[in-house]
N, C-alpha and C positions, 0 to 999 in steps of 0.2 A: 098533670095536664099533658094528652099526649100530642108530638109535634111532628108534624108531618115533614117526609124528605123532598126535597128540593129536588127540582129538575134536572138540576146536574149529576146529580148523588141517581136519580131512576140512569139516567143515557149510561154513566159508566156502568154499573150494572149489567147493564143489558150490553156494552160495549165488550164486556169482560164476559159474556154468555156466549158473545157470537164467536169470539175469537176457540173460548175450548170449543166451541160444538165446532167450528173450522177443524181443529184439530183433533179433533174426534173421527169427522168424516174422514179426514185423509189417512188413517193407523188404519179406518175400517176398509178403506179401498187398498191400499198396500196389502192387506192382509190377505183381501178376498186374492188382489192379482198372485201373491204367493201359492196362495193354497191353489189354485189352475195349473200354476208351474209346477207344484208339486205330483199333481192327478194325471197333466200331460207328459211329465218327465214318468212318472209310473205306466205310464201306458205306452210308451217309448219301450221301456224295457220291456214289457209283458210282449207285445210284440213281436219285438225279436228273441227272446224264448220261445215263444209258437213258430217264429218263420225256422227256428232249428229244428222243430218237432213236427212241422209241416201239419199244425192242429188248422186246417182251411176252416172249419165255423167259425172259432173262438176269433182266428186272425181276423175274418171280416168284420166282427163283431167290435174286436178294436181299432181296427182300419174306419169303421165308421161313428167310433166316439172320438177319433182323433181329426175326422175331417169335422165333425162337428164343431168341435172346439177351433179349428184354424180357420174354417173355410168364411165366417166373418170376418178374421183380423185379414191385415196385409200383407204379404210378403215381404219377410224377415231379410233382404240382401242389401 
C-alpha cells in the first residue's frame, strides 16, 4: 500500500530546494563579477602595452570596451 507524504515532509523539501538554488545563484554571480574583473583587469594591461607602442586604433578599440564595461557602474572613490 503506497503512503502518501505529509505536508511537512513536501514544505522541507522545497525549503531545502530554495536554500541550494540561493546558493547556487550567489557562486553564479560571484563568478560572473570575477570573470569582468578579470576581462577589465586584461584590458587595463592591454592598453597600456598600446599606449607604449602608440597602436591609436587598437587603443580606441580598448578605451571603448573599457568605457563600456565602467560607464554603468559608479565611481570607485
Amino acid at each position: 500500500m503506497m503512503e502518501a507524504h505529509t505536508l511537512l515532509e513536501v514544505l522541507l523539501v522545497i525549503a531545502i530546494l530554495g536554500i541550494l538554488y540561493s546558493m547556487y545563484v550567489g557562486a553564479l554571480a560571484r563568478a560572473r563579477e570575477a570573470a569582468e574583473r578579470a576581462i577589465c583587469k586584461q584590458s587595463q594591461r592591454e592598453f597600456k602595452t598600446l599606449r607604449e607602442t602608440e597602436d591609436i586604433p587598437n587603443m580606441i578599440r580598448i578605451a571603448d570596451s573599457c568605457y563600456r564595461c565602467h560607464a554603468s557602474a559608479p565611481p570607485n572613490w
